[in-house]
MIBAZA-427170 format. One record per residue (C-alpha): residue in three letters; x, y, z. Coordinates in steps of 0.2 Angstrom, whole numbers, plus 2048, in hexadecimal, padded with zeros to 3 digits. Layout:
N
ALAXYZ;...
END
This chain:
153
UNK7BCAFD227;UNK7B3AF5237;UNK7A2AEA234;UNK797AFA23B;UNK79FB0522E;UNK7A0AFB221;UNK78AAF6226;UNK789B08225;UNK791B0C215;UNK785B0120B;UNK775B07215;UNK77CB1820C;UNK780B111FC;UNK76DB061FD;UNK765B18202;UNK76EB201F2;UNK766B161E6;UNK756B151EE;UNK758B291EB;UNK75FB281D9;UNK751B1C1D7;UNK742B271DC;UNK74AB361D3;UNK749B2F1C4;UNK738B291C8;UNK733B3A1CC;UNK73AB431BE;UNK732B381B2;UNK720B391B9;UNK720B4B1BD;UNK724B4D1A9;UNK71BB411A1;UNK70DB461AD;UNK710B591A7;UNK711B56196;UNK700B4C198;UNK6F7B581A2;UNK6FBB68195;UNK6F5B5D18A;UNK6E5B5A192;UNK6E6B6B197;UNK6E5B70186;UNK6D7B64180;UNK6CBB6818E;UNK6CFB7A195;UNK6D7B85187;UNK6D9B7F175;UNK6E8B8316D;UNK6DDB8F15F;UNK6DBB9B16F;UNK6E9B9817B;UNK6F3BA317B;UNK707BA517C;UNK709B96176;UNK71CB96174;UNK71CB93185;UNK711B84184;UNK71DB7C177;UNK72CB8317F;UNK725B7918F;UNK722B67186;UNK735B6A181;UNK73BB6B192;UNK730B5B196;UNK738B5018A;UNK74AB5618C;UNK745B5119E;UNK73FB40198;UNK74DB3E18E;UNK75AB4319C;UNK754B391A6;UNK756B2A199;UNK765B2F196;UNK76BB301A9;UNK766B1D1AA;UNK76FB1919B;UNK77FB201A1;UNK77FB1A1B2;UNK77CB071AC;UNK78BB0B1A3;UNK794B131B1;UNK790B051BC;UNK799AF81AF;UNK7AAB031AF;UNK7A9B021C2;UNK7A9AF11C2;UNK7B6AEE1B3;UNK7C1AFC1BD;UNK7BEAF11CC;UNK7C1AE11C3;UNK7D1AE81BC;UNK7D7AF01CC;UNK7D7B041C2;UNK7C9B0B1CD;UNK7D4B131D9;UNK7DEB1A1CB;UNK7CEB201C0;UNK7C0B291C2;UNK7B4B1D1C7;UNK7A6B1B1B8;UNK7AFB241AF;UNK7A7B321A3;UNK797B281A5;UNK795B2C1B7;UNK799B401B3;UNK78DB3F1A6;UNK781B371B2;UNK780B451BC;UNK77FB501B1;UNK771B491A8;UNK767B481B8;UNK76BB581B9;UNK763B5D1A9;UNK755B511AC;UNK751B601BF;UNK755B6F1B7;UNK748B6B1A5;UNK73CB651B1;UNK73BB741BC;UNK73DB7F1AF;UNK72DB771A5;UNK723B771B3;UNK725B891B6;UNK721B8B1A4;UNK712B841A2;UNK70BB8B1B2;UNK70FB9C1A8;UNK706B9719B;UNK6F9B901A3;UNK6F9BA11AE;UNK6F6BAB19E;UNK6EABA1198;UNK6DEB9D1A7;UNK6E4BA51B4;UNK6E4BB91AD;UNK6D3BB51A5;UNK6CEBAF1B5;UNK6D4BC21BE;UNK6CDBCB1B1;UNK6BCBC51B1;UNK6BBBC71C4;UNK6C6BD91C3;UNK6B7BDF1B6;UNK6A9BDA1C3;UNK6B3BE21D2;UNK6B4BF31C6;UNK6A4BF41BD;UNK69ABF31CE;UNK692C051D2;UNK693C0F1E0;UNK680C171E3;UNK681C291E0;UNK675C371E9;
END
């Protein structure tokens, strides 16, 4: 490989885990950052004697933390697949294995996870916060719209 490819090949490889980086970053402040808001949410706007649907509420603090924990997990695993990269490089097997092995598989998949519950757990506790703001919120303005009079002669 000539010196401008191989310069190149590790700007991509650089970029990569800049991006792997900043996922995880993202991942966890968007969660924890949920979690904390529908809890605030809960304290200051709607207590939880009158929310309503609440099984989506709890059902969304679930997907947080499997996100949390994905996430965690994803880390775990690629430390661990960056080791048997190195010992399969040390030992001369990496051509011959999969490189990382099952913990870079279950990387991705975890990081995976981590996407998909996040995603999922935002929708959800918009939902929930829909039905417990938002249609009180059409309501109150539907019932002015409809009680409003039209003179009669």
């Amino acid at each position: 490989m000539d010196s401008k490819n191989l310069e190149y090949r590790n700007l991509l490889i650089s970029t990569q885990h800049q991006l792997n980086d900043s996922y995880d970053k993202l991942v966890v402040t968007l969660a924890g950052g949920a979690l904390g808001l529908s809890i605030a949410f809960l304290k200051d706007i709607v207590s939880l004697e009158i929310a309503t649907h609440k099984w989506l509420l709890i059902f969304s603090w679930l997907l947080f933390i499997v996100s949390l924990a994905s996430i965690f997990c994803e880390i775990l695993f690629g430390i661990e697949a960056y080791k048997k990269a190195v010992n399969q490089l040390d030992s001369k097997t990496i051509r011959e294995e999969k490189v990382g092995g099952l913990f870079s598989s279950l990387t991705k998949w975890f990081s995976r996870i981590a996407a998909i519950t996040l995603v999922t757990g935002l929708l959800t506790i918009s939902v929930f916060i829909y039905l417990n703001v938002g249609s009180k919120y059409e309501s109150k303005t539907g019932t002015q719209t409809t009680t409003q009079q039209t003179p009669t002669n």
